[in-house]
N, C-alpha and C positions, 0 to 999 in steps of 0.2 A: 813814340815822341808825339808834342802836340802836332794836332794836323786839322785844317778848316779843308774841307773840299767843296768848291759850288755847283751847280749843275741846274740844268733849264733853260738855260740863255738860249737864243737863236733870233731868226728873222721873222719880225711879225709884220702886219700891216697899220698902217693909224689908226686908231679905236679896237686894236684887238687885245688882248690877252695873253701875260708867261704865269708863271708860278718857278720861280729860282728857288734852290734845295742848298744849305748848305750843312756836310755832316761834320761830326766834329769829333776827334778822338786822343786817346790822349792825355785829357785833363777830365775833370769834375764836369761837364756839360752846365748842370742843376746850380751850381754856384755862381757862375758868370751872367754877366749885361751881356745882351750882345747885339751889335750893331749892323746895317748895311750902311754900304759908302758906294757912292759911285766916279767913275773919271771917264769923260768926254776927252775927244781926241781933241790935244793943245788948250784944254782946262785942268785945274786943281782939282784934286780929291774933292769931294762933298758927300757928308753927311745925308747920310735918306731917312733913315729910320732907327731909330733903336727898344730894347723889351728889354724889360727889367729879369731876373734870373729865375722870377716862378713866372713868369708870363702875364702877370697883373697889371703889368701898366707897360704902355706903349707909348712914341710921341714922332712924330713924321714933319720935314722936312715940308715948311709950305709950298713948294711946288709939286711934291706928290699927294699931299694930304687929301681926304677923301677917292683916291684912287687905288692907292698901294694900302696892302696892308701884309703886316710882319706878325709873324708867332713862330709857335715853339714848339716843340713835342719832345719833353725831357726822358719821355722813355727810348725814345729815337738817338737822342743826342743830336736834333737835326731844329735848326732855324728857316724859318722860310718868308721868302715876297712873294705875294700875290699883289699884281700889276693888271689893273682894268686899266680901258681909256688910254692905252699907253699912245702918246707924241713922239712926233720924230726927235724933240729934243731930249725925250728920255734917252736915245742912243747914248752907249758907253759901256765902259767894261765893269762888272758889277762887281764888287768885294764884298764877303763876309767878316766881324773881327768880330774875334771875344776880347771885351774889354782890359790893356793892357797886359793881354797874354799874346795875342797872334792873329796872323790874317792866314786869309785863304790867296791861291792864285787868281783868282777872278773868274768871271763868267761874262760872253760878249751878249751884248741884249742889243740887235740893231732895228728900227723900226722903221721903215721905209714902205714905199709902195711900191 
């Protein structure tokens, strides 16, 4: 069945560094957009980033833009964020989605000192 899985989340400190892995199985990988979204405890879902299905074009969410960056590795069947610079405001539970097929459970990304 389809399946998004993410992985990488944890407790960083302000100005440090994740790299979130989402794999993905199930479906065509190579065909799909695919997206990060993220949700803040007592906020709406929000858009972070999305890549196009060969990885040619990217577009990021102005409040992570030039920090996070999204790619792809279709031989993997795995989407990925890499998160510099990360703020306490980045805290939130992270989702992966392949566009109008499926999300993943999430991944906690908390940033704190």
């Amino acid at each position: 069945q389809v399946q998004l899985v993410e992985s990488g989340g944890g407790l960083v400190q302000p100005g440090g560094s994740l790299r979130l892995s989402c794999a993905a199985s199930g479906f065509t990988f190579s065909d799909y957009m695919m997206r990060w979204y993220r949700q803040a405890p007592g906020k709406e879902r929000e858009w972070v980033a999305h890549i196009n299905a060969s990885g040619g074009s990217t577009n990021y969410a102005a409040s992570v833009k030039g920090r996070f960056t999204i790619s792809r590795d279709n031989a993997k069947n795995t989407v990925y964020l890499q998160m510099n610079s990360l703020k306490p405001e980045d805290t939130a539970l992270y989702y992966c989605n392949a566009v109008a097929l499926a999300w993943g459970q999430g991944t906690q990304v908390t940033v704190s000192s």
